[in-house]
Residue frames as a rotation matrix with the C-alpha (Angstrom) as fourth column:
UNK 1
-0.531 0.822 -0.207 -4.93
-0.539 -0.516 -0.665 -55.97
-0.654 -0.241 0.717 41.00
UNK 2
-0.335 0.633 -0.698 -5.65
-0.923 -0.073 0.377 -57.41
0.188 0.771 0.608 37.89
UNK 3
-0.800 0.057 -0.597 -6.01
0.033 0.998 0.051 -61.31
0.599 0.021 -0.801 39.34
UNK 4
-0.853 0.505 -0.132 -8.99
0.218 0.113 -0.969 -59.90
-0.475 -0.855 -0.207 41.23
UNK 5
-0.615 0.290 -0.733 -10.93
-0.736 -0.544 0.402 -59.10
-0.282 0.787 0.548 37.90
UNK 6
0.213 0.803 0.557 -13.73
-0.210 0.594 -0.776 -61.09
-0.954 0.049 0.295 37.08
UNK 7
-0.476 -0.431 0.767 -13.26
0.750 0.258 0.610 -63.09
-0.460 0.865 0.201 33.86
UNK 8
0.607 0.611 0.508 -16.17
0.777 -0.588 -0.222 -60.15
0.163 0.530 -0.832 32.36
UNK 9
0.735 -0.148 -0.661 -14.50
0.200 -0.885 0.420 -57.81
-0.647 -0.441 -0.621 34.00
UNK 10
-0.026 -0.989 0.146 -11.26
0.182 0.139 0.973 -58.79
-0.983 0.052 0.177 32.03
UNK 11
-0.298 0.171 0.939 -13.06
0.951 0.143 0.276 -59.64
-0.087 0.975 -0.205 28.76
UNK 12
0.727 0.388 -0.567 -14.09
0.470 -0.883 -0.001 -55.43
-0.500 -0.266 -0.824 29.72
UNK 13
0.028 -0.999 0.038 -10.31
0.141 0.042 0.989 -55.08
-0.990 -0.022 0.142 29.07
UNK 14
-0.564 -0.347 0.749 -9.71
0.554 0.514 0.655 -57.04
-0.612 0.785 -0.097 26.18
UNK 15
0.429 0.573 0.699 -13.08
0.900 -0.342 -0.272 -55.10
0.083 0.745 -0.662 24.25
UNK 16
0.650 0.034 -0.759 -11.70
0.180 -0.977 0.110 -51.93
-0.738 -0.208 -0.641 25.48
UNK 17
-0.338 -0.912 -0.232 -8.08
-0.219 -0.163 0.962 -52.67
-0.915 0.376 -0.144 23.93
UNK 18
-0.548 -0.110 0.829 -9.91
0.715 0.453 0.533 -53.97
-0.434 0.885 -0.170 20.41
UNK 19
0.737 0.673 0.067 -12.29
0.649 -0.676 -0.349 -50.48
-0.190 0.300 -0.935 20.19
UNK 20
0.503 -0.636 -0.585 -9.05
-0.319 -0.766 0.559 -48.76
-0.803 -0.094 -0.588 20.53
UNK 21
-0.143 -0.986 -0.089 -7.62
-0.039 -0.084 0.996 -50.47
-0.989 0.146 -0.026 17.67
UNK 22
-0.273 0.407 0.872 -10.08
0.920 0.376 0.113 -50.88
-0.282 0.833 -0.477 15.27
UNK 23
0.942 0.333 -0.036 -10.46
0.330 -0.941 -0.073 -47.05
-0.059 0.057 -0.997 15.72
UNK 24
0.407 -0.899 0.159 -6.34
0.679 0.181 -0.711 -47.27
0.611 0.398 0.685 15.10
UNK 25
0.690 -0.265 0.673 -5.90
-0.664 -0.600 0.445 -45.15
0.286 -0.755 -0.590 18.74
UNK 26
0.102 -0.827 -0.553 -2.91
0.145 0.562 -0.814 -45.44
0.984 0.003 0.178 19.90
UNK 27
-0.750 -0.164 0.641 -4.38
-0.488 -0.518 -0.703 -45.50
0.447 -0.840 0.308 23.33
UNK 28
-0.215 0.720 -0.660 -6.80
0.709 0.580 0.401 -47.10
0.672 -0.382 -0.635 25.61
UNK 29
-0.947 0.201 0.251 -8.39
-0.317 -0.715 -0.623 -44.23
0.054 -0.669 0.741 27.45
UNK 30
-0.956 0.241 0.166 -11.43
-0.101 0.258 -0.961 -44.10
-0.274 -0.936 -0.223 29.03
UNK 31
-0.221 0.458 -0.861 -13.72
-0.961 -0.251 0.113 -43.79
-0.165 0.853 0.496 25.97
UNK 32
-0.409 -0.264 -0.874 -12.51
-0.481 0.876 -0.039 -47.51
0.776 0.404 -0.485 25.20
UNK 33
-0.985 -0.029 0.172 -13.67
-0.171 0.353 -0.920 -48.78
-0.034 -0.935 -0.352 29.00
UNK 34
-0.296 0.948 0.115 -16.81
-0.658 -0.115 -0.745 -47.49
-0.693 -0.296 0.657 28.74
UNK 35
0.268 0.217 -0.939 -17.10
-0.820 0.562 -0.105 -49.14
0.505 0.798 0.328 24.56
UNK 36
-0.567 -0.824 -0.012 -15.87
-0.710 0.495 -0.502 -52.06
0.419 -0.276 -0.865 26.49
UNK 37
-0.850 0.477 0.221 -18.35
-0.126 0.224 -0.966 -52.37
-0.511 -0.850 -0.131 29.28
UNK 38
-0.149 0.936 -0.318 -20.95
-0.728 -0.321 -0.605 -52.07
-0.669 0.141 0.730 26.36
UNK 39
-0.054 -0.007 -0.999 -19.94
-0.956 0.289 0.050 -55.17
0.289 0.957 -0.022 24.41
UNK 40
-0.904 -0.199 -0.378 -20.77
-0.080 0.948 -0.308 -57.66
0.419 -0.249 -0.873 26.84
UNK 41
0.027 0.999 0.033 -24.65
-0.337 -0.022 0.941 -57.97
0.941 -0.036 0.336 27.00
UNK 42
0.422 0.718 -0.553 -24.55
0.131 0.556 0.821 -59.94
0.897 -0.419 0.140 29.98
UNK 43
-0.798 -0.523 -0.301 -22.38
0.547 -0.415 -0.727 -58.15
0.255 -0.744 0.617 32.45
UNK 44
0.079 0.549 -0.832 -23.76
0.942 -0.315 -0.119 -56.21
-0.327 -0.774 -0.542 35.28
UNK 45
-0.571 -0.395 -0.720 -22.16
0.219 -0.918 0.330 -52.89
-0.791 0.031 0.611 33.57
UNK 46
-0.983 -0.044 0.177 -23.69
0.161 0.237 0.958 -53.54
-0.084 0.970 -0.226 30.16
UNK 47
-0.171 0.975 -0.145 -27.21
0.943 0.204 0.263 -54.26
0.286 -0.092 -0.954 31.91
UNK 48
0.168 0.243 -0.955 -27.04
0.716 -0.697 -0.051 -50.92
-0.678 -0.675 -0.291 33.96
UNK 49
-0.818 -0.222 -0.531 -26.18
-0.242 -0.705 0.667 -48.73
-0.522 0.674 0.523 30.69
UNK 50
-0.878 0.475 0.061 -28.74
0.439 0.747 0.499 -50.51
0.192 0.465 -0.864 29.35
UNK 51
0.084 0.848 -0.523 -31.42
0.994 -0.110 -0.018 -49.66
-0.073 -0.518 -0.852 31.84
UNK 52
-0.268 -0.344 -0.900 -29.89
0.380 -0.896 0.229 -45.66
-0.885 -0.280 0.371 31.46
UNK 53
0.694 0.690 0.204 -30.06
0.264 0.019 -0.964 -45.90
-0.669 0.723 -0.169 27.73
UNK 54
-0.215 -0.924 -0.315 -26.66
-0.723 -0.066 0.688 -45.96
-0.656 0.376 -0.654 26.77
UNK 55
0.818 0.518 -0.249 -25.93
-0.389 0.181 -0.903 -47.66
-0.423 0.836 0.350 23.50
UNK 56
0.154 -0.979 0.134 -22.98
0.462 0.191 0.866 -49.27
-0.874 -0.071 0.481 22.31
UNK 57
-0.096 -0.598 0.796 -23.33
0.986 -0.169 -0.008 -48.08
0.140 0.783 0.606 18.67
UNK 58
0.596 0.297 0.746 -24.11
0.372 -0.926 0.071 -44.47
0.712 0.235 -0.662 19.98
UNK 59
0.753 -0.616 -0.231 -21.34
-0.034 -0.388 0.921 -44.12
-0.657 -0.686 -0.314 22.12
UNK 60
0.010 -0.825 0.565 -19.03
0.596 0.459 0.659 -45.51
-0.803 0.330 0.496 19.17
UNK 61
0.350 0.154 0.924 -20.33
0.845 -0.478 -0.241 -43.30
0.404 0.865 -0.297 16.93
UNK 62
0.965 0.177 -0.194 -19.69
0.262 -0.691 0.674 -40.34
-0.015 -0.701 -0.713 19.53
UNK 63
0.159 -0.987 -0.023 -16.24
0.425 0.047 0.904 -41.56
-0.891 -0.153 0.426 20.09
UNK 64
-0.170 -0.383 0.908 -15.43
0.985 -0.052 0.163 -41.80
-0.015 0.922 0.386 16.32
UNK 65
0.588 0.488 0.645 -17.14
0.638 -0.770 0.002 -38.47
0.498 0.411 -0.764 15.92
UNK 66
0.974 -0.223 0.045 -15.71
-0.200 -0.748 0.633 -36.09
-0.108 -0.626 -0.773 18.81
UNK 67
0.128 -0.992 -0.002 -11.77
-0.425 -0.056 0.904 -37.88
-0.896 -0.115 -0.428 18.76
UNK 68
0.341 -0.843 -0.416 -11.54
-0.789 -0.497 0.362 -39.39
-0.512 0.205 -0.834 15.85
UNK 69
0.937 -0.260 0.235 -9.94
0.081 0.813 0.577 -42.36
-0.340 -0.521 0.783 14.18
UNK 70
0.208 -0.942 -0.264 -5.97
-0.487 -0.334 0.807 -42.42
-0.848 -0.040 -0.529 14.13
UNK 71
0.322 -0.064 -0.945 -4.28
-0.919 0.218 -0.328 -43.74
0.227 0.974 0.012 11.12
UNK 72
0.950 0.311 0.017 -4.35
-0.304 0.915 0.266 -47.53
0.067 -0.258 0.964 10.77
UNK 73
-0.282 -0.845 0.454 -1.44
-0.945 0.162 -0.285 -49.58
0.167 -0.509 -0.844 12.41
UNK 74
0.445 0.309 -0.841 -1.37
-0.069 0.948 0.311 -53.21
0.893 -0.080 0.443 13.17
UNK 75
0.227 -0.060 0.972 -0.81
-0.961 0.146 0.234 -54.94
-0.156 -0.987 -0.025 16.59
UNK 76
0.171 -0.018 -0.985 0.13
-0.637 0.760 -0.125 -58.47
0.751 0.649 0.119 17.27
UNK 77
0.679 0.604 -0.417 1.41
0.118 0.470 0.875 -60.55
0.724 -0.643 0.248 19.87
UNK 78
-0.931 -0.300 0.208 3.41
0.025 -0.620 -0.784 -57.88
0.364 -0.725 0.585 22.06
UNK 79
-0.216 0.900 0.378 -0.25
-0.787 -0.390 0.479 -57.03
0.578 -0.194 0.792 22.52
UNK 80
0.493 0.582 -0.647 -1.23
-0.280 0.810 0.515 -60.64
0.824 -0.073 0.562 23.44
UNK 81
-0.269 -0.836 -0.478 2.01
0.498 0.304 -0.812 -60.75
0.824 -0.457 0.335 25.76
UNK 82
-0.914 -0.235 0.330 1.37
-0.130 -0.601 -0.788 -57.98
0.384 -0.763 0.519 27.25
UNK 83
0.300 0.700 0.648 -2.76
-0.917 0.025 0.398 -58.70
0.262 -0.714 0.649 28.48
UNK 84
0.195 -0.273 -0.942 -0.99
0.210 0.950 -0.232 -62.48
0.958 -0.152 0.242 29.40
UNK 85
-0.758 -0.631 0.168 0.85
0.077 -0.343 -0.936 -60.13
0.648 -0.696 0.308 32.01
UNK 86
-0.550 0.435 0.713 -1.91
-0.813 -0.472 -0.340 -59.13
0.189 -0.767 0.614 33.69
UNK 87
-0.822 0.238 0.518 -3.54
-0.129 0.808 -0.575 -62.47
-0.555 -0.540 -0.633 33.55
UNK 88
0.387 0.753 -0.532 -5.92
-0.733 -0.099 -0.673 -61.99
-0.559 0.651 0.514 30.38
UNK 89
-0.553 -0.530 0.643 -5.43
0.279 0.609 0.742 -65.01
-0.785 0.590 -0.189 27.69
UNK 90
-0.537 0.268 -0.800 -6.87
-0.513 -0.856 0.057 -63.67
-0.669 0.441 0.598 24.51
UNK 91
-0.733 0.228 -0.641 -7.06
-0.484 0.486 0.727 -66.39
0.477 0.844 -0.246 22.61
UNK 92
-0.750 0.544 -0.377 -9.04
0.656 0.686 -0.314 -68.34
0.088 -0.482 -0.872 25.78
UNK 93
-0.200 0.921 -0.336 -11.47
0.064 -0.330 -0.942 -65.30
-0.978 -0.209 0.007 25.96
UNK 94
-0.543 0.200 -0.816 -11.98
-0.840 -0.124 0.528 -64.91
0.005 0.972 0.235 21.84
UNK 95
-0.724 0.305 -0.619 -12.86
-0.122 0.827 0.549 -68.92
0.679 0.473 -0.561 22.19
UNK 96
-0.764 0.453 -0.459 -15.12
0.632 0.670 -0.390 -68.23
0.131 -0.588 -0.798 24.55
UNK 97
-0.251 0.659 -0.709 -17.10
-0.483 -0.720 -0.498 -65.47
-0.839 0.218 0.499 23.76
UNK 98
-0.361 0.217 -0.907 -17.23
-0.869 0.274 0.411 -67.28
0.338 0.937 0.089 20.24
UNK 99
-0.866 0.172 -0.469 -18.24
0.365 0.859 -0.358 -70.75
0.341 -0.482 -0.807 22.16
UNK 100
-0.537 0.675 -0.506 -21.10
0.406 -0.319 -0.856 -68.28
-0.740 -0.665 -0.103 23.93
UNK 101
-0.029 0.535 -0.845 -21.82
-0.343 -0.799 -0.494 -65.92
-0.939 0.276 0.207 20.83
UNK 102
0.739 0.275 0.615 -20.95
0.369 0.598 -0.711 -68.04
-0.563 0.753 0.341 17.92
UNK 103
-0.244 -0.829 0.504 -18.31
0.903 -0.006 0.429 -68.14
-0.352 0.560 0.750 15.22
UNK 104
-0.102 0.266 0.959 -17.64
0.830 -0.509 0.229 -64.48
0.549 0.819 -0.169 13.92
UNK 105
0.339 0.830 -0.443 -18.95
0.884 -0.119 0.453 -62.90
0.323 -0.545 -0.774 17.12
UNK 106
-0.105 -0.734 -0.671 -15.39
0.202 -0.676 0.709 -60.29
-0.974 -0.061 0.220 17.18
UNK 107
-0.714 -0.453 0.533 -16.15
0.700 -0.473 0.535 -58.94
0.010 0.756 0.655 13.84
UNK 108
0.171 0.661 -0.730 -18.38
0.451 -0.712 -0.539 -55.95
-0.876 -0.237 -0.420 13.16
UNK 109
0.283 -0.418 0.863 -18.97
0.890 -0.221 -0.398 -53.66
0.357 0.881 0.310 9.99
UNK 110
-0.206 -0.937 -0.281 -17.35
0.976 -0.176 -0.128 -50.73
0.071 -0.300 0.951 9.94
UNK 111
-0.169 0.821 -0.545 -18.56
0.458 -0.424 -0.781 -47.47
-0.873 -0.382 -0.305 10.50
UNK 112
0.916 0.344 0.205 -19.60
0.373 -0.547 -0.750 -45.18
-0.146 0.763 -0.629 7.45
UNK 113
0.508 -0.816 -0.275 -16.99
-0.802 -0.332 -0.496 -43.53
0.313 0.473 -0.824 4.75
UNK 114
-0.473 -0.710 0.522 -14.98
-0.654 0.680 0.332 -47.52
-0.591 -0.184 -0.786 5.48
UNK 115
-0.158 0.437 -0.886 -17.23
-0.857 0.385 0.343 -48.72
0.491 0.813 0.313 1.97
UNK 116
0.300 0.920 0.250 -18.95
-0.945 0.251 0.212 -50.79
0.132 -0.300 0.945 4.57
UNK 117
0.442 -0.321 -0.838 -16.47
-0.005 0.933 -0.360 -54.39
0.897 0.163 0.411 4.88
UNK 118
0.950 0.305 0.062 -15.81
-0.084 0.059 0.995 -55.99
0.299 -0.951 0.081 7.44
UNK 119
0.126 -0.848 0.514 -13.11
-0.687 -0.449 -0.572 -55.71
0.716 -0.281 -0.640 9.96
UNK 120
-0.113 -0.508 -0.854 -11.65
0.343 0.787 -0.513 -58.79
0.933 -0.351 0.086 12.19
UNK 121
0.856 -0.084 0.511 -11.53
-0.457 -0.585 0.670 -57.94
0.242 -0.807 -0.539 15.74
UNK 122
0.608 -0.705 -0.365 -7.85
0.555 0.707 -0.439 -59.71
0.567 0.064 0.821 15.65
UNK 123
0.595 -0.575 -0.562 -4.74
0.443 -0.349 0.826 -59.13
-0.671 -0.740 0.047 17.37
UNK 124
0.893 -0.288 0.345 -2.06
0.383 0.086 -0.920 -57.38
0.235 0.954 0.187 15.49
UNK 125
-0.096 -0.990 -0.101 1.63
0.835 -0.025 -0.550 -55.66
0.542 -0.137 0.829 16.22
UNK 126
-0.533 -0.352 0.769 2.57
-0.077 -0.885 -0.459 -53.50
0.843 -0.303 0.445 19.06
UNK 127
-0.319 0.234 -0.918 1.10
0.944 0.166 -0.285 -52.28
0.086 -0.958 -0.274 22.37
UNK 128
-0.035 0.602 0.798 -1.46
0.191 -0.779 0.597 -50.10
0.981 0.173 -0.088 23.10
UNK 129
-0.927 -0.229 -0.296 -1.17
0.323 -0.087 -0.942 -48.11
0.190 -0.970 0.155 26.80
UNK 130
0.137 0.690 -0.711 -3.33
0.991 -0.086 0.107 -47.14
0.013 -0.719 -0.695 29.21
UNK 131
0.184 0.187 0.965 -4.26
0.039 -0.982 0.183 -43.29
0.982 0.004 -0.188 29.15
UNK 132
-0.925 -0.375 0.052 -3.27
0.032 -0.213 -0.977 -42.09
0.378 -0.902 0.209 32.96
UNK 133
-0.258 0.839 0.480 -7.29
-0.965 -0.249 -0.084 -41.25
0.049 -0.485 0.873 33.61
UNK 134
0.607 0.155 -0.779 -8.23
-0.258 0.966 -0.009 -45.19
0.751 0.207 0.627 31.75
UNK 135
-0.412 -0.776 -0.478 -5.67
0.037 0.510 -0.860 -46.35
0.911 -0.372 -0.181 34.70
UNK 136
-0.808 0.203 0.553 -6.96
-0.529 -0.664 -0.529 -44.16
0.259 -0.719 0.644 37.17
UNK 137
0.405 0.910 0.087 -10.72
-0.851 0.340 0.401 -45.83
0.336 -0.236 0.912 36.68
UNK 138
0.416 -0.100 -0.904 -9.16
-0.088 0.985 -0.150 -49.26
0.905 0.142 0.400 36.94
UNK 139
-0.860 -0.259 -0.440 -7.92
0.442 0.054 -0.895 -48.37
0.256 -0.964 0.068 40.55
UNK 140
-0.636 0.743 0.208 -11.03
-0.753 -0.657 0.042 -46.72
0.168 -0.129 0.977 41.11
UNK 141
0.172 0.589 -0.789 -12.54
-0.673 0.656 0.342 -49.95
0.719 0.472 0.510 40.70
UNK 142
0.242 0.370 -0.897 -11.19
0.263 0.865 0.428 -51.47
0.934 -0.339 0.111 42.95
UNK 143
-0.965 0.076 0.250 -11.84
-0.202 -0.824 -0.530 -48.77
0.165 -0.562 0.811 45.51
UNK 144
-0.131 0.808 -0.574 -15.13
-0.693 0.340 0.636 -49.56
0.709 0.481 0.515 43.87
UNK 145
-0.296 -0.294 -0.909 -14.68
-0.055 0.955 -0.291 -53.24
0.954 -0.036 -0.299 45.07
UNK 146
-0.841 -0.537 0.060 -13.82
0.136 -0.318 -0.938 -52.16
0.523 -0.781 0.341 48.65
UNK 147
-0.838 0.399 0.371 -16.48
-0.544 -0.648 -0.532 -50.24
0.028 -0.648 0.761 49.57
UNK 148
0.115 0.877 -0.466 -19.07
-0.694 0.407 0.594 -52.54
0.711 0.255 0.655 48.61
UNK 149
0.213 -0.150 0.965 -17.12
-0.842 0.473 0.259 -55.20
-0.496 -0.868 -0.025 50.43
UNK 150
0.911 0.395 0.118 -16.81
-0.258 0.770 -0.583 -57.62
-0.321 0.501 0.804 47.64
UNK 151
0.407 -0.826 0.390 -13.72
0.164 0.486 0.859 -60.01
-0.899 -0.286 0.333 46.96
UNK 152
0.203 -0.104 0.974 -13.91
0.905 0.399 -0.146 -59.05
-0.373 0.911 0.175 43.13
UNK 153
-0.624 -0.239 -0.744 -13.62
0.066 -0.965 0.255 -56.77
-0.779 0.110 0.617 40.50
UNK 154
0.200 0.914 0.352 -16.94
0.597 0.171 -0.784 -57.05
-0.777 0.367 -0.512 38.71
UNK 155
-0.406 0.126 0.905 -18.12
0.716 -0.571 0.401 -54.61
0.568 0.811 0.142 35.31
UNK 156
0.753 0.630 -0.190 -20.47
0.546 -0.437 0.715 -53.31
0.367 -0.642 -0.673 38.13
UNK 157
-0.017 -0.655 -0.756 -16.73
0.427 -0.688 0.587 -51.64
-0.904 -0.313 0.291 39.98
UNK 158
-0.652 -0.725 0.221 -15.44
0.629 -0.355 0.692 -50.67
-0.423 0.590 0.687 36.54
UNK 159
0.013 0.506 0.862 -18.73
0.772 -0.553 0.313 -48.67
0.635 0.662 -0.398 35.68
UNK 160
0.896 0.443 -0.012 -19.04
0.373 -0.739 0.560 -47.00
0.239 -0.507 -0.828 38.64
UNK 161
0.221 -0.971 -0.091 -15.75
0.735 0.105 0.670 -46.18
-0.641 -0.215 0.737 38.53
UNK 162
-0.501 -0.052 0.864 -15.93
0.863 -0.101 0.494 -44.60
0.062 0.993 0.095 35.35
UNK 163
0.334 0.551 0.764 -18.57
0.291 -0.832 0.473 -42.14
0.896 0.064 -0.438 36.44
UNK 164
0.796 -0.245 -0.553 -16.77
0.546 -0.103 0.832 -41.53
-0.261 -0.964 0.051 39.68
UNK 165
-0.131 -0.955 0.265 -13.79
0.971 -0.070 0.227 -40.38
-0.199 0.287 0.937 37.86
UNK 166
0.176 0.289 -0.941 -15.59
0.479 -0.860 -0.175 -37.46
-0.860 -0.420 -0.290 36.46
UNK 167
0.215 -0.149 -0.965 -13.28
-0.381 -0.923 0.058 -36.39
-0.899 0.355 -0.255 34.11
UNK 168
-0.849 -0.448 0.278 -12.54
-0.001 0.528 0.849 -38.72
-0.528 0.721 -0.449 31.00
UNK 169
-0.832 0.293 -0.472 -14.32
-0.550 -0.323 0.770 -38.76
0.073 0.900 0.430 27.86
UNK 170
-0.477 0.640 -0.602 -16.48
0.365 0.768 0.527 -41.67
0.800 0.031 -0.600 28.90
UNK 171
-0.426 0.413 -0.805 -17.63
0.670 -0.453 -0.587 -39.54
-0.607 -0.790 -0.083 32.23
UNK 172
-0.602 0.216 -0.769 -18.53
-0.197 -0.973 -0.119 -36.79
-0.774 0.080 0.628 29.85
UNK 173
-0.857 0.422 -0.296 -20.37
-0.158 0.331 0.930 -38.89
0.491 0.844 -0.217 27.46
UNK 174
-0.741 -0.032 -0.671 -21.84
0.453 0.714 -0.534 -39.99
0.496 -0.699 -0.515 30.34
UNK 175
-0.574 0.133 -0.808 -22.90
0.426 -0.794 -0.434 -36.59
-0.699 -0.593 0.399 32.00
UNK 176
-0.777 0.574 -0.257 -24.62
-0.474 -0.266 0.839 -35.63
0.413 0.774 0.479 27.88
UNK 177
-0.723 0.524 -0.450 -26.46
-0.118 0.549 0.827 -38.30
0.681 0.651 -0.335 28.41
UNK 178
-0.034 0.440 0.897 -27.75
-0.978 -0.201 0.061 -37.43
0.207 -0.875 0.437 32.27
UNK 179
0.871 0.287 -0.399 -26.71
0.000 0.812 0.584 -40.30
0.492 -0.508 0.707 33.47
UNK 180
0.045 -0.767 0.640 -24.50
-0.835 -0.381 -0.398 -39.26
0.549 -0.516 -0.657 36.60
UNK 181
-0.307 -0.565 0.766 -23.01
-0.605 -0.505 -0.615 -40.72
0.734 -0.652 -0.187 39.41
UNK 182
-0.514 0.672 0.533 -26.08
-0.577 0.190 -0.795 -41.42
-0.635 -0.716 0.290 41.87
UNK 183
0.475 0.874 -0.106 -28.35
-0.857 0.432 -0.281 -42.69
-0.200 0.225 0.954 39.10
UNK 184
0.039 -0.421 -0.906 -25.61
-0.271 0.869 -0.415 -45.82
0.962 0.262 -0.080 37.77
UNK 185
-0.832 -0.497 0.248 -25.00
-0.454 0.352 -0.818 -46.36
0.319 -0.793 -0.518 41.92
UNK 186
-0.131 0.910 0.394 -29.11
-0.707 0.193 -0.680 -46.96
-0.695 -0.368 0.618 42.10
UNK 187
0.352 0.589 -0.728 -29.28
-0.897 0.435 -0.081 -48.84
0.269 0.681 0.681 39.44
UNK 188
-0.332 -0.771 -0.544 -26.03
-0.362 0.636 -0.682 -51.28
0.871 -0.029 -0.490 39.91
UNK 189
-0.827 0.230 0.513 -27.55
-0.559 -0.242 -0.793 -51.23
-0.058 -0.943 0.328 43.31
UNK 190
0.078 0.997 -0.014 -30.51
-0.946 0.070 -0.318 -52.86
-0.316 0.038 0.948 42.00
UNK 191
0.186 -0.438 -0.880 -28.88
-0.737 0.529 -0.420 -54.96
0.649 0.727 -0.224 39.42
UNK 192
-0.629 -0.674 -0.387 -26.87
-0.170 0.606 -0.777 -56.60
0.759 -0.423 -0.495 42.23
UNK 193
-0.712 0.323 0.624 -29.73
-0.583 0.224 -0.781 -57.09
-0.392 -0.920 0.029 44.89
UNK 194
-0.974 0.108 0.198 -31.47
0.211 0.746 0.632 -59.04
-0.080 0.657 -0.749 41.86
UNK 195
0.280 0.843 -0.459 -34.09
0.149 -0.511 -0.847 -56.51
-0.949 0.169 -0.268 40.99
């Protein structure tokens, strides 16, 4: 599935699996997808939260707030091994998002009560799964794909996926924020007919 992923779609991935560790979860659930889809300005998913009024630091704050962060752990390059499997190179999307966004462009401060220094977006040790729902969207997607008719897997499948699902933290962030279902399918809709 995953060799039908759009290189955004992947780099969707890759932000999902670095919100989950800088927040020291020892998961990728559907929370992370959505923080994902919001860290690439120029994806089709990014624009359509956008146009809704989703936020990336007000969903991260949300996250942090409602689940949490786990105690800190390091990753490395099991981690890197394992998104190789699916056909992600980490190091080739880091140099290109830094090539697009500039040197630096994976770091971020940290939120409040973390005396404000910065944090790396780096690999480190171990392997971080897929929550069973955070899987679920990612076939959803390309269900997503399908119905549209399109050879890919865009950001555009993996939101609407996300709010199709219903039931993961990132559907219920979603649903606070009244943005359901019908209104991301009108919008993406738009997005993609180049309105």
């Amino acid at each position: 599935m995953f060799e039908h992923f759009t290189e955004r779609a992947r780099g969707t991935v890759v932000f999902a699996q670095e919100e989950a560790r800088v927040m020291h979860h020892s998961y990728i659930g559907t929370e992370h997808l959505l923080l994902g889809l919001l860290r690439d300005n120029a994806s089709v998913g990014c624009t359509a939260l956008d146009r809704l009024g989703v936020r990336l630091d007000d969903v991260r704050s949300e996250v942090v707030r409602v689940v949490g962060e786990g105690p800190p752990g390091v990753l490395g390059e099991e981690d890197a091994e394992a998104l190789r499997a699916i056909g992600i190179d980490l190091n080739e999307v880091r140099r290109r998002i830094e090539e697009t966004f500039g040197e630096g462009a994976l770091e971020w401060i940290r939120p409040a009560g973390r005396r404000g220094r910065k944090k790396a977006c780096v690999p480190s040790e171990g392997r971080i799964p897929f929550t069973c729902r955070a899987k679920k969207v990612l076939e959803l997607a390309l269900r997503e794909s399908r119905a549209l008719r399109h050879e890919y897997i865009g950001t555009e499948h993996i939101l609407l996926a996300l709010v199709r699902e219903r039931e993961g933290r990132a559907a219920e962030m979603l649903t606070e924020r009244d943005v359901s279902d019908q209104r991301v399918r009108h919008v993406v809709s738009e997005l993609l007919s180049g309105n």
